[in-house]
Backbone as CSV, one residue per row, in Angstrom:
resi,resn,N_x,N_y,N_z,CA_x,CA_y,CA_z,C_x,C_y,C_z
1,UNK,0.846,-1.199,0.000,0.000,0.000,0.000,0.878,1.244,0.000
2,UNK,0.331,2.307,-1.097,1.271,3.268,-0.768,0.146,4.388,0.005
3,UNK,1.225,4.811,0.827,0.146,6.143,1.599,0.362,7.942,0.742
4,UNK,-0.482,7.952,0.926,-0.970,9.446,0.332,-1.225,10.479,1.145
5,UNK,-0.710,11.626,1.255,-1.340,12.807,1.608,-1.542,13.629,0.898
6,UNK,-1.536,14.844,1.769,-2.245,16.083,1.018,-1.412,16.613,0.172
7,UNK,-0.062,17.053,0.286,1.175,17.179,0.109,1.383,16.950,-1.392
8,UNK,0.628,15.782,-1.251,1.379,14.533,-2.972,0.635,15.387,-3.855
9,UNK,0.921,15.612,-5.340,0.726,16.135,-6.406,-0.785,15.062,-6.965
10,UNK,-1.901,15.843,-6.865,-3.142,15.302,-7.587,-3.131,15.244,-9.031
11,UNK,-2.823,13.787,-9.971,-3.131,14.044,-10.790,-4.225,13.133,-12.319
12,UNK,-4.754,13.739,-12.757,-5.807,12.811,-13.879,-4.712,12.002,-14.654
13,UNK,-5.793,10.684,-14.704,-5.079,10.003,-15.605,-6.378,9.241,-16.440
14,UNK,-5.775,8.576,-17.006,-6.673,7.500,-17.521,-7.095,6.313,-16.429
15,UNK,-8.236,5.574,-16.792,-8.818,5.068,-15.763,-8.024,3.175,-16.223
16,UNK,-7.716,3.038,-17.130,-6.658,1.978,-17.631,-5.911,1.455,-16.436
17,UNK,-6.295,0.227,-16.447,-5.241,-0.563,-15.456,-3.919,-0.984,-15.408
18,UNK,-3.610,-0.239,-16.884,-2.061,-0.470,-16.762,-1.679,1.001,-16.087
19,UNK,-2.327,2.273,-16.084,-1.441,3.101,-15.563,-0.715,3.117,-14.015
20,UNK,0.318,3.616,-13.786,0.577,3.223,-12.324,1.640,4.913,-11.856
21,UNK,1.319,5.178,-11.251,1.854,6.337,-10.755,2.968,5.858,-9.462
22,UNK,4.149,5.963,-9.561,4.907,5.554,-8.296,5.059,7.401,-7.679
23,UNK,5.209,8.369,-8.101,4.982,9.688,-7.365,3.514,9.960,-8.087
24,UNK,2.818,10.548,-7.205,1.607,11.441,-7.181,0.458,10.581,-6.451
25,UNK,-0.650,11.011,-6.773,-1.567,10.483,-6.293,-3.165,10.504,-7.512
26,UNK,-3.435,9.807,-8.181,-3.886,9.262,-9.134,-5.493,10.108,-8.783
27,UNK,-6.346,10.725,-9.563,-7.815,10.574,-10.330,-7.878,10.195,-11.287
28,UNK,-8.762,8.804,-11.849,-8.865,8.380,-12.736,-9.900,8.695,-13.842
29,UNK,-10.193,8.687,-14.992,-11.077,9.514,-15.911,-10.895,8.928,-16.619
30,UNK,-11.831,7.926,-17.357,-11.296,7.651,-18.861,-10.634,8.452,-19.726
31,UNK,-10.020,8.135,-20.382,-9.038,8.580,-21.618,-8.852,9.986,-21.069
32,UNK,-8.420,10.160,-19.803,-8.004,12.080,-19.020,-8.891,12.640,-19.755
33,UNK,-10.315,12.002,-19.943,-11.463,13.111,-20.100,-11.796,13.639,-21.265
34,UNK,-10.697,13.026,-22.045,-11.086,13.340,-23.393,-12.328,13.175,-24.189
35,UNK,-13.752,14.676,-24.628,-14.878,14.105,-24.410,-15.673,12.789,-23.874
36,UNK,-15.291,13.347,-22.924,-16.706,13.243,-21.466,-17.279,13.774,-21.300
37,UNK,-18.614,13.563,-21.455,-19.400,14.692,-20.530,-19.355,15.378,-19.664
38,UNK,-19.150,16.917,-19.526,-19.211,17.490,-17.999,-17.607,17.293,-17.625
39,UNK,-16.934,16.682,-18.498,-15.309,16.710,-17.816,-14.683,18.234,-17.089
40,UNK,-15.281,19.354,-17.767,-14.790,20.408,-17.019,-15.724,21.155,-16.263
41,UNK,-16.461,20.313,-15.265,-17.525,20.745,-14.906,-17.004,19.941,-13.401
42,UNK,-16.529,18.436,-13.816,-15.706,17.705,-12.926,-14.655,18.250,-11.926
43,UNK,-13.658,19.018,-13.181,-12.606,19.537,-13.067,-12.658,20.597,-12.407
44,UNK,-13.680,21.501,-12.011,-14.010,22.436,-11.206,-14.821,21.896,-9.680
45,UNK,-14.865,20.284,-9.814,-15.705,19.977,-8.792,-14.427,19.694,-7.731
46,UNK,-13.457,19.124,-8.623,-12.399,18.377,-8.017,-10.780,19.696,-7.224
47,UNK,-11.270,20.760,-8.180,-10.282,21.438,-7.697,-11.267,22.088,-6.333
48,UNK,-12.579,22.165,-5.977,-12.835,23.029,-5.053,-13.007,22.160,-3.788
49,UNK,-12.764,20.643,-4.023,-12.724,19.479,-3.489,-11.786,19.533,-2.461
50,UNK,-10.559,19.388,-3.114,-8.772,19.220,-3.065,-8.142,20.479,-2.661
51,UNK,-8.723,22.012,-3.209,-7.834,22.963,-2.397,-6.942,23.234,-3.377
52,UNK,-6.298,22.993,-4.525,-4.754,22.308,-4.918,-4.733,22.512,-6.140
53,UNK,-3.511,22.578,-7.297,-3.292,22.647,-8.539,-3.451,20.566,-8.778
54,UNK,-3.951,20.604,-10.157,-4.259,18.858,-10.028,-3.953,19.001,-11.804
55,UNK,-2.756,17.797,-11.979,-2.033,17.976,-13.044,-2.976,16.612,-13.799
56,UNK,-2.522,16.750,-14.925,-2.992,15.747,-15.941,-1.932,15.257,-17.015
57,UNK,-2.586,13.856,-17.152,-1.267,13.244,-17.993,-2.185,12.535,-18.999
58,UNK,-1.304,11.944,-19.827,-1.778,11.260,-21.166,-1.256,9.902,-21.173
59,UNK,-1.559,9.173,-21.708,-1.209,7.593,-21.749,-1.037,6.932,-23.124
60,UNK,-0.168,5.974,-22.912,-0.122,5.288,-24.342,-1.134,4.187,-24.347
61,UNK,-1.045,3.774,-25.615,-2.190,2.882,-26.208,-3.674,2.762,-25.352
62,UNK,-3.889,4.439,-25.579,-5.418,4.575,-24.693,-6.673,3.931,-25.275
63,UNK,-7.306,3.286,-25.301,-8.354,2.268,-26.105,-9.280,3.416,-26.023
64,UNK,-9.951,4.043,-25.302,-10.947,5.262,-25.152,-10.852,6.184,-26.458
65,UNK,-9.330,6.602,-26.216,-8.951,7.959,-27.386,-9.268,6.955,-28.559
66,UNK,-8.515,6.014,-28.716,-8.364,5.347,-29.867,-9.482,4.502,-30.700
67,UNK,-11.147,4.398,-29.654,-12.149,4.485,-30.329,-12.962,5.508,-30.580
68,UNK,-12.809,7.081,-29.659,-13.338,8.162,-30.092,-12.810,8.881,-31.223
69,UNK,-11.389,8.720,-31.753,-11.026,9.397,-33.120,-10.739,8.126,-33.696
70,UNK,-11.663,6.950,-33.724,-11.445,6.246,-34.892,-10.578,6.041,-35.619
71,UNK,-9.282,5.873,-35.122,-8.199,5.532,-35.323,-7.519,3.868,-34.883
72,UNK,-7.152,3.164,-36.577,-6.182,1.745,-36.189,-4.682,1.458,-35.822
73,UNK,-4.142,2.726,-35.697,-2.759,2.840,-35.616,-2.424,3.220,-34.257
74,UNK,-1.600,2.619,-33.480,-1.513,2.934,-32.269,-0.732,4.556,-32.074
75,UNK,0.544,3.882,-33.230,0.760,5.526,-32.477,0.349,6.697,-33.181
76,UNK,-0.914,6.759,-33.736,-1.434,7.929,-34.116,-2.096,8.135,-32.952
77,UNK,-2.735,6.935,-32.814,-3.624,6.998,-31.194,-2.734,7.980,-29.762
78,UNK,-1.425,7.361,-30.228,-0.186,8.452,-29.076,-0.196,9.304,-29.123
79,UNK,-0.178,10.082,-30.691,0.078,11.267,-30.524,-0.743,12.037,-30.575
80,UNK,-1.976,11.595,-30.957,-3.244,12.511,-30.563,-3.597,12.748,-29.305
81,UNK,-3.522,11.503,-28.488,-3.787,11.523,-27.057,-2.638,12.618,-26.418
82,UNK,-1.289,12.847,-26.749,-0.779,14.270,-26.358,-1.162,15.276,-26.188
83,UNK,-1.761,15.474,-27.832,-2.260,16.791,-28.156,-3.383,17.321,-27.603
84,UNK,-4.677,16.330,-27.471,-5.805,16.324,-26.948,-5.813,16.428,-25.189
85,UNK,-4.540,15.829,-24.587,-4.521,16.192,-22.975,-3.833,17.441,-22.893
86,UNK,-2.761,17.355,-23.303,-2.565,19.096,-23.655,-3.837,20.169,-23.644
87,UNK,-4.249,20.272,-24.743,-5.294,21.199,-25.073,-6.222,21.067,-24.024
88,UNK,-7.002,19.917,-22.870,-7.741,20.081,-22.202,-6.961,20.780,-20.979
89,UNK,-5.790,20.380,-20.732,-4.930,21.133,-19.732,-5.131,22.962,-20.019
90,UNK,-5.075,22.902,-20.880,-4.765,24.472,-21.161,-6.331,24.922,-21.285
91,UNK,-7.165,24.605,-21.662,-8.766,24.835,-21.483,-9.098,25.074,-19.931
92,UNK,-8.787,24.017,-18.743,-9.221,23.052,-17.666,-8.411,23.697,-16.551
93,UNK,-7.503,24.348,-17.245,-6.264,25.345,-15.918,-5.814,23.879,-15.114
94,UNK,-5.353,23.214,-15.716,-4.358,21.680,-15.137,-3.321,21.848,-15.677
95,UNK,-2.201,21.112,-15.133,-0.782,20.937,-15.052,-0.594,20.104,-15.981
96,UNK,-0.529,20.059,-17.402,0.663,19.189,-18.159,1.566,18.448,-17.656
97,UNK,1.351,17.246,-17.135,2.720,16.929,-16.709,3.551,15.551,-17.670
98,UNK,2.850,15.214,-18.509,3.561,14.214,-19.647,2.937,13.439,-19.940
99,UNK,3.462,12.197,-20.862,3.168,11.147,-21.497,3.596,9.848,-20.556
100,UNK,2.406,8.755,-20.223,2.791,7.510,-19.742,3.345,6.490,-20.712
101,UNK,4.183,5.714,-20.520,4.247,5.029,-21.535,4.827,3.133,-21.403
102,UNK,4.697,2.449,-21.842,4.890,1.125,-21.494,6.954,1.283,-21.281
103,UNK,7.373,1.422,-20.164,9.042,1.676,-19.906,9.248,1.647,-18.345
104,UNK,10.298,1.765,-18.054,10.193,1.932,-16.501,9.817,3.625,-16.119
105,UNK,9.765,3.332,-15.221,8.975,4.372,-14.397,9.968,5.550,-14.972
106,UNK,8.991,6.786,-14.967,10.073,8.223,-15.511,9.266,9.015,-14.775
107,UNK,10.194,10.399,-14.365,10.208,10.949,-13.671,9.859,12.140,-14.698
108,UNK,8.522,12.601,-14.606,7.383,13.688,-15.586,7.516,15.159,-14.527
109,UNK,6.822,15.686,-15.294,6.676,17.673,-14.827,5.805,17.056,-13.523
110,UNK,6.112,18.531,-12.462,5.647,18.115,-11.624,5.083,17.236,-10.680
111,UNK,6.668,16.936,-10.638,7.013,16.371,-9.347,5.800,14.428,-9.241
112,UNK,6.100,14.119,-10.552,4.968,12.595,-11.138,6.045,11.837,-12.099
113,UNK,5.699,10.644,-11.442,6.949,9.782,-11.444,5.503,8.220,-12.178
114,UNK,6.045,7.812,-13.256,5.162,6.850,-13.830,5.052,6.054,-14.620
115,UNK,4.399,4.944,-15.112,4.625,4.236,-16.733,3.262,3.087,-16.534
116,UNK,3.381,3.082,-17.599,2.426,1.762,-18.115,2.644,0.513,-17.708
117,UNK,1.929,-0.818,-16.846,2.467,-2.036,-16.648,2.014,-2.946,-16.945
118,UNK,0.510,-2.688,-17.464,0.239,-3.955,-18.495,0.643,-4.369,-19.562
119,UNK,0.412,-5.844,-19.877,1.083,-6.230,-21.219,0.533,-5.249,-22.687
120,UNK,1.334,-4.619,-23.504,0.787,-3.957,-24.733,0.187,-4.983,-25.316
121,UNK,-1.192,-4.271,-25.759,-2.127,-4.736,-26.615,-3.096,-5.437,-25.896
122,UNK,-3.193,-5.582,-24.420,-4.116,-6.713,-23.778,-4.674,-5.773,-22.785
123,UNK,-5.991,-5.884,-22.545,-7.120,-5.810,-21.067,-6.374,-6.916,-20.208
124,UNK,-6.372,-6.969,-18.973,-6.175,-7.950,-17.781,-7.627,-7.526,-16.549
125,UNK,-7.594,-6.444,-16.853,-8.945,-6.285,-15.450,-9.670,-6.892,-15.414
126,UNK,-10.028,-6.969,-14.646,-11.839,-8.598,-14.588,-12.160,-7.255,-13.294
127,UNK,-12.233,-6.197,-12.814,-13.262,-5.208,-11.782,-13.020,-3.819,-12.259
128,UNK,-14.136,-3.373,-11.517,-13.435,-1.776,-11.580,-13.748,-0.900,-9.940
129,UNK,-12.575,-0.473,-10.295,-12.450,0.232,-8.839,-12.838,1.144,-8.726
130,UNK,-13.786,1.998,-7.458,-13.956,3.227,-7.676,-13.191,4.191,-6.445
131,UNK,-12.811,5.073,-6.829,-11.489,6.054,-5.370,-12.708,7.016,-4.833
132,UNK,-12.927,7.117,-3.929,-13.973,7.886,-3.188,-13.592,8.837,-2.257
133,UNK,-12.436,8.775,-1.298,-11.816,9.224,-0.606,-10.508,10.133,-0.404
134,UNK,-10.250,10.108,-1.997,-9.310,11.206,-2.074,-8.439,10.463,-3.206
135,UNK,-9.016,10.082,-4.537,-7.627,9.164,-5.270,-7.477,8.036,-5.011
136,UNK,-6.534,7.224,-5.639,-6.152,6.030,-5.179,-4.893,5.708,-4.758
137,UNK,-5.228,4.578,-3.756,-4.660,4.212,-2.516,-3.676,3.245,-2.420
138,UNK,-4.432,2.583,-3.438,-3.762,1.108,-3.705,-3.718,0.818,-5.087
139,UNK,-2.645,0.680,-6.029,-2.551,0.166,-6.991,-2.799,-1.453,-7.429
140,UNK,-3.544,-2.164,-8.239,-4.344,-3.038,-8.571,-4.343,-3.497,-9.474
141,UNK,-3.718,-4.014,-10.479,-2.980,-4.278,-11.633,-4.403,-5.085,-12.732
142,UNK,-5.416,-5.501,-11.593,-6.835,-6.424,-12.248,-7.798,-5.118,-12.477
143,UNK,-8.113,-4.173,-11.729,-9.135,-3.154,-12.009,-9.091,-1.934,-12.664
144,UNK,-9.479,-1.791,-13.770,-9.809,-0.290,-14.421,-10.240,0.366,-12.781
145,UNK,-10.309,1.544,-13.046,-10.593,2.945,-11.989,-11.166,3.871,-12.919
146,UNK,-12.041,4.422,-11.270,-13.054,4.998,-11.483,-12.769,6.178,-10.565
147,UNK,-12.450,7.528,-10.821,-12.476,8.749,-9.297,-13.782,8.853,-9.104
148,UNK,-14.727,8.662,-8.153,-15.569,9.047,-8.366,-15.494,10.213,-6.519
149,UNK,-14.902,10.637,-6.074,-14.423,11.091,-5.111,-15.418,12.848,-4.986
150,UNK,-16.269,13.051,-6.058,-16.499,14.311,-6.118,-17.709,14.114,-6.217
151,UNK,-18.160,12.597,-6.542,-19.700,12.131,-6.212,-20.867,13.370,-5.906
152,UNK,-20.503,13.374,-4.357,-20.926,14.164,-3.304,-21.948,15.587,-3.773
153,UNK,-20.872,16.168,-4.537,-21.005,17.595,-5.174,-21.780,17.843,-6.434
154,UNK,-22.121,16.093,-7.454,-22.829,16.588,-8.152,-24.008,16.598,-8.608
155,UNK,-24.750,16.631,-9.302,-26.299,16.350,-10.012,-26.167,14.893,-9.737
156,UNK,-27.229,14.689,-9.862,-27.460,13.070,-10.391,-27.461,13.256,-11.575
157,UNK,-28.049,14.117,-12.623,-27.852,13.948,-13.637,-26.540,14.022,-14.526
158,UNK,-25.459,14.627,-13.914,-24.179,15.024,-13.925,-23.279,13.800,-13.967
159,UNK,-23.842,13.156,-12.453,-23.434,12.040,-12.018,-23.601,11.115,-12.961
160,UNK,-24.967,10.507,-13.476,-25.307,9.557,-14.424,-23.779,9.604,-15.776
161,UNK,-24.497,10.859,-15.791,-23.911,11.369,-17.917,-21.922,10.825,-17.980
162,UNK,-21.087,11.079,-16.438,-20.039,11.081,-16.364,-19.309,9.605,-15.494
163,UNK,-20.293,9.154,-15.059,-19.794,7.769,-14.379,-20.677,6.191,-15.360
164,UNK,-21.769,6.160,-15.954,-21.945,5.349,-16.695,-21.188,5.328,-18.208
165,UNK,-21.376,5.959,-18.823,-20.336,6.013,-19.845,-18.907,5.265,-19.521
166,UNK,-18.243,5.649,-18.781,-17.003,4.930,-18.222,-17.321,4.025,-18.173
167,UNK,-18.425,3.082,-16.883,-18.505,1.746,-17.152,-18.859,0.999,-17.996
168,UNK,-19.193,1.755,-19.271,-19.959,1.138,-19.861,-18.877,0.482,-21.258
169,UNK,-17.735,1.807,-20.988,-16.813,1.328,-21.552,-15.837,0.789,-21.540
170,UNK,-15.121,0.378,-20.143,-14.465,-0.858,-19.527,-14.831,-2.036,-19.587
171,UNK,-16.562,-2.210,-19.797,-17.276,-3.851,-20.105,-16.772,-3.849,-21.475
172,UNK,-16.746,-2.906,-22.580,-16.422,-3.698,-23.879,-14.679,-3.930,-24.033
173,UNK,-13.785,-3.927,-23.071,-12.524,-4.253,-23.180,-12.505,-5.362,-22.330
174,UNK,-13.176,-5.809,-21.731,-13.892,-7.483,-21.286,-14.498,-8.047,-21.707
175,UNK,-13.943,-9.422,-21.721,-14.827,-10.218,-21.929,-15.885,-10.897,-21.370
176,UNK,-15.589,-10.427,-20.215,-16.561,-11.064,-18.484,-16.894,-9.677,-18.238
177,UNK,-18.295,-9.903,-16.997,-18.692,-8.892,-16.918,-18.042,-8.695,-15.240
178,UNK,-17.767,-7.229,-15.414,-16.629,-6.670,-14.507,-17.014,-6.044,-12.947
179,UNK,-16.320,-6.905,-12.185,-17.322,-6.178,-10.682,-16.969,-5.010,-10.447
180,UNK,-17.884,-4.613,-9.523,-17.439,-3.112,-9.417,-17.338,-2.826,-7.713
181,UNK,-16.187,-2.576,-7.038,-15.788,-2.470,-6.589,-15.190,-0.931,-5.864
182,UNK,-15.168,-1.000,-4.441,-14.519,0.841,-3.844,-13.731,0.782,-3.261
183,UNK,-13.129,1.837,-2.540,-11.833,2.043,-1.607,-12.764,3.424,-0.885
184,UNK,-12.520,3.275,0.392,-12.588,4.785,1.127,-11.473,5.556,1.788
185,UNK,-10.554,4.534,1.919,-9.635,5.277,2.165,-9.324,6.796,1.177
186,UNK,-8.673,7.369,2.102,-7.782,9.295,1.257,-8.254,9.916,2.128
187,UNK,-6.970,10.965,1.906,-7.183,12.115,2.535,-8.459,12.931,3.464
188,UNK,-9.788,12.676,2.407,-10.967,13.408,2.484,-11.904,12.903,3.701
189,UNK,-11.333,11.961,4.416,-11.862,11.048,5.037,-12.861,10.005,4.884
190,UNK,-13.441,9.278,6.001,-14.298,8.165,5.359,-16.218,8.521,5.548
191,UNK,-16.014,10.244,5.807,-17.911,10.798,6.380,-17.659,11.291,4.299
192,UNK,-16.973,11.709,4.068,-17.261,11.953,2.485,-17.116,11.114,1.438
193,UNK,-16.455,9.924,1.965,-16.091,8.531,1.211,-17.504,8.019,0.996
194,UNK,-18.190,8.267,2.101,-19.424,7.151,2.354,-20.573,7.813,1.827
195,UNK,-20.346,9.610,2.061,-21.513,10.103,0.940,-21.325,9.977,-0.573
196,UNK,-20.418,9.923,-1.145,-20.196,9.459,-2.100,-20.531,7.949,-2.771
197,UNK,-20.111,7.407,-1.983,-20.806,5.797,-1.808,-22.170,6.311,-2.401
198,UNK,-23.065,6.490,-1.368,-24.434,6.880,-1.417,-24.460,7.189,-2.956
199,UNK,-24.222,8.755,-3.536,-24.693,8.901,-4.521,-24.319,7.847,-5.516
200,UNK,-23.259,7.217,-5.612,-23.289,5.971,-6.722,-24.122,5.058,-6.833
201,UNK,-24.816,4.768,-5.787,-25.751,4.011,-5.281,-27.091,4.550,-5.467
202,UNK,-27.211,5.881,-5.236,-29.013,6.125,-5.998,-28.364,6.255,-7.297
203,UNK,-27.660,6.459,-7.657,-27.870,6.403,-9.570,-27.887,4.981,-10.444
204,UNK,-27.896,3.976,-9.289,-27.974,2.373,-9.923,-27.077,1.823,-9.841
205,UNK,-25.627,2.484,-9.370,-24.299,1.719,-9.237,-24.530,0.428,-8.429
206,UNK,-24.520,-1.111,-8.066,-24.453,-1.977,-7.581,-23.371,-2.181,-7.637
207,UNK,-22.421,-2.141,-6.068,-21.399,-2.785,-6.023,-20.883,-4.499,-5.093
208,UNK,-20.089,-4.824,-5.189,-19.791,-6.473,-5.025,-19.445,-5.890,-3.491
209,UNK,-19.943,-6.265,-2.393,-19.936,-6.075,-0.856,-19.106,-7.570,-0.178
């Protein structure tokens, strides 16, 4: 388990189970939000959340990016996914802090240290995790991630448009259907972990207890 505080650098990533952050402290977003619904609507939920500058990164062989621009080439898929976390950084007032990539761990802008550890070209998750409490806690090499840590703060309808979509798109990189799973641990403690809980739960979320 790695421990987290307040201290550690907040930053978006992809919700991909190969990403792994050895410095920072992880929100997960499909494809760093690259059209999502409400992604900068999030991004204002999460900074008034946290207090904090909250950086964003890009990932290689993102399956998300790489079925929203309809693209068969991986590394076109790379280098769009640059350009496109870039540009939401600079829209979103987030920290650029680099490219993940299948290598050992590298040491990115601000103070985020990271790489890719699943096998290229393969899903391994069979769950998905959701971070409620401030990020994630525990790295998990079987579960896609889910931040849903800002729950609390939004619509249900907000809620729906920005947390089903995600799951809906981690089931088609499975072949089994994927439990869904939480953490309360973080920072934020476990009285906002658990309202959060809640709202996943009136919007239909069923999780594996």
């Amino acid at each position: 388990m790695t421990n987290k505080n307040q201290n550690t650098q907040l930053a978006i990533t992809c919700g991909d189970e190969g990403v792994q952050l050895n410095n920072g402290c992880r929100l997960s977003v499909v494809g760093a939000g690259y059209e999502l619904p409400h992604f900068s609507k999030l991004v204002k939920l999460v900074k008034k959340l946290f207090k904090q500058d909250i950086a964003i990164l890009s990932s290689e062989q993102n399956a998300w990016c790489k079925s929203k621009l309809k693209l068969k080439d991986w590394g076109q898929v790379d280098a769009a996914m640059k350009q496109h976390t870039q540009a939401i950084a600079d829209k979103d007032g987030l920290l650029y802090s680099g490219f993940l990539s299948f290598s050992d761990p590298k040491k990115l802008a601000n103070d985020i240290k990271g790489h890719m550890v699943r096998p290229k070209g393969i899903h391994i998750a069979n769950k998905i995790s959701f971070t409620l409490g401030g990020g994630e806690q525990v790295y998990n090499l079987s579960c896609f991630q889910i931040s849903a840590d800002w729950a609390h703060l939004a619509s249900k309808k907000m809620l729906k448009e920005i947390i089903l979509p995600q799951i809906e798109f981690y089931q088609t990189l499975s072949p089994k259907p994927l439990e869904l799973i939480y953490e309360l641990n973080g920072v934020l403690g476990e009285k906002i972990a658990k309202k959060n809980l809640e709202s996943l739960k009136k919007i239909g979320i069923k999780f594996k207890e």
